[in-house]
C-alpha positions as CSV (number, residue, x, y, z in Angstrom):
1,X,20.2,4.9,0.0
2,X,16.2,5.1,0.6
3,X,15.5,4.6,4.1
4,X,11.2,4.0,3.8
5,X,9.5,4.0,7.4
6,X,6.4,2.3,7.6
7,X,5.7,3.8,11.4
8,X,6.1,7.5,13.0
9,X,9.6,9.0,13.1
10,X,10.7,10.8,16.5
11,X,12.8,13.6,16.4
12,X,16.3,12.3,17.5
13,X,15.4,8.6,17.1
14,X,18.4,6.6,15.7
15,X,17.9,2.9,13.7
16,X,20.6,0.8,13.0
17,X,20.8,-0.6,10.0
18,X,23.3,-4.0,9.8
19,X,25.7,-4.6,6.9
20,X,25.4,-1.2,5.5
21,X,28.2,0.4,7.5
22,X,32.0,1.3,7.5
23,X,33.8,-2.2,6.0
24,X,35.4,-4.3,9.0
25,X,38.9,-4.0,9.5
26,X,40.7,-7.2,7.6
27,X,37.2,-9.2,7.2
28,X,37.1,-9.2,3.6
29,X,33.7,-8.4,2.1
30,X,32.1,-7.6,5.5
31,X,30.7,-4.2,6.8
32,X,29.3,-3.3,10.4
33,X,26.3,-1.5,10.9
34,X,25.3,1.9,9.9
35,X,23.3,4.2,12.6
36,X,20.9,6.8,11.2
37,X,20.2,9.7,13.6
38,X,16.8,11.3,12.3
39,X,17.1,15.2,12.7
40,X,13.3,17.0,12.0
41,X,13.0,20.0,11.4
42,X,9.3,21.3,11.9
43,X,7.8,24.2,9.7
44,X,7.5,27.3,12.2
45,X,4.8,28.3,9.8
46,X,2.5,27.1,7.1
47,X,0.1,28.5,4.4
48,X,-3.4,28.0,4.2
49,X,-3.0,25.7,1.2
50,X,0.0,23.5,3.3
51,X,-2.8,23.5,6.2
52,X,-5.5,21.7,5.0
53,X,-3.0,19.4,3.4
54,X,-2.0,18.6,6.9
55,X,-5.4,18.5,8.1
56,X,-6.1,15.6,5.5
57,X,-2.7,13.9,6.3
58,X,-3.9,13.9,9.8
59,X,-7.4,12.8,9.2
60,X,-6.6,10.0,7.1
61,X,-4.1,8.5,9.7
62,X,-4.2,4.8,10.8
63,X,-2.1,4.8,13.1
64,X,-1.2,6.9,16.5
């Protein structure tokens, strides 16, 4: 499954997402939801290249 974000991810922030979960116990056909936990991991460090990448990234940002 492709989970697409259209706004900032926090580390440790959880979304729910209904119908996409474990099946519900003698409810034919139905699920519950399923609860995404996002883990980041950040680079510690980066090459020069992988920098101004970033510095674009950031420049170009719309919203903060």
């Amino acid at each position: 499954m492709l989970i697409k974000r259209d706004v900032v991810t926090q580390p440790g922030e959880i979304i729910q997402i209904k119908n996409e979960g474990m099946p519900i116990h003698e409810s034919s056909g139905e699920f519950g939801s399923l609860f995404v936990k996002f883990n980041i991991i950040f680079p510690t460090e980066l090459t020069e290249k992988q920098r101004l990448v970033a510095k674009k990234l950031f420049l170009k940002r719309t919203v903060w």
